[in-house]
C-alpha positions in Angstrom: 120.7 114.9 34.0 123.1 112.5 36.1 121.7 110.5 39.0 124.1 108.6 41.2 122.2 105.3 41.9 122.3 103.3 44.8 122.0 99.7 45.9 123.4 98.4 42.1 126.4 97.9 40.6 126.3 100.9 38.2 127.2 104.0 39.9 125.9 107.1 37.6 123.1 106.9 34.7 123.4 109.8 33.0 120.3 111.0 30.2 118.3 113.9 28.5 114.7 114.6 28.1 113.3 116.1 25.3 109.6 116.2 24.6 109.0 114.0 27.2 110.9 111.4 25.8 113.6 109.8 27.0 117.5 110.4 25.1 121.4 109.4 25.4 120.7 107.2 28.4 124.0 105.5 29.7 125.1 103.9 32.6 128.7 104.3 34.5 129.5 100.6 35.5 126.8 97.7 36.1 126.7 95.1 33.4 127.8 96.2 30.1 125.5 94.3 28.0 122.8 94.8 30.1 122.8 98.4 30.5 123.7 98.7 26.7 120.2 96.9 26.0 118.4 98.9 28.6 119.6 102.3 27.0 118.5 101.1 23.7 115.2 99.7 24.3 114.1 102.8 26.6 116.2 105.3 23.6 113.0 107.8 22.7 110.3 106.5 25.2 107.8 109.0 26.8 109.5 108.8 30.1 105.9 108.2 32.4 106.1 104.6 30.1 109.8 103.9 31.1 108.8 104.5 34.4 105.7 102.2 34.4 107.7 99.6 32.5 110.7 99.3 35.0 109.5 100.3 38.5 110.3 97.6 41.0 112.2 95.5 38.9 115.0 93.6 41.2 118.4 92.0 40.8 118.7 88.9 42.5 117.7 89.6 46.2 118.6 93.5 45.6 115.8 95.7 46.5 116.2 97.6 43.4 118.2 97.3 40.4 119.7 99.4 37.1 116.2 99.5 35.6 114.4 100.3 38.5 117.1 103.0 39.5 116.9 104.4 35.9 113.0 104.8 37.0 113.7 106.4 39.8 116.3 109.0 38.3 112.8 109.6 36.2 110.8 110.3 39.0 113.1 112.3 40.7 113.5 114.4 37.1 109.8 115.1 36.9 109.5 116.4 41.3 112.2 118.7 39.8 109.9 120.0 37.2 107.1 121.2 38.9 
């Protein structure tokens, strides 16, 4: 799936599903190193733990950031589901 975030400064986080967990997460843009260590952390979590982990998270005085848009491409995933 792709999701085209907004309110960050990554544009498109682009992953797979598979069993309910979570594969080949990467980001278009945002902080390299960051995004790197997000993909790899989250790399084969059930996704309903990625989203509980990293819902709400902020950057700076952001409403939102790459984490919490990577939730929210999670939520939308699983509407789309049903």
């Amino acid at each position: 799936m792709q999701f085209r975030t907004k309110g960050t400064c990554s544009q498109v986080i682009s992953f797979d599903i598979q069993d309910n967990k979570l594969t080949n997460v990467t980001f278009l843009g945002g902080c390299s190193g960051n995004t790197q260590g997000i993909s790899k952390l989250v790399e084969g979590m059930d996704i309903d733990e990625v989203i509980s982990r990293l819902e709400g998270i902020r950057c700076g005085s952001r409403p939102t950031s790459c984490p919490d848009q990577l939730s929210r491409a999670l939520k939308q995933y699983k509407s789309e589901q049903q």
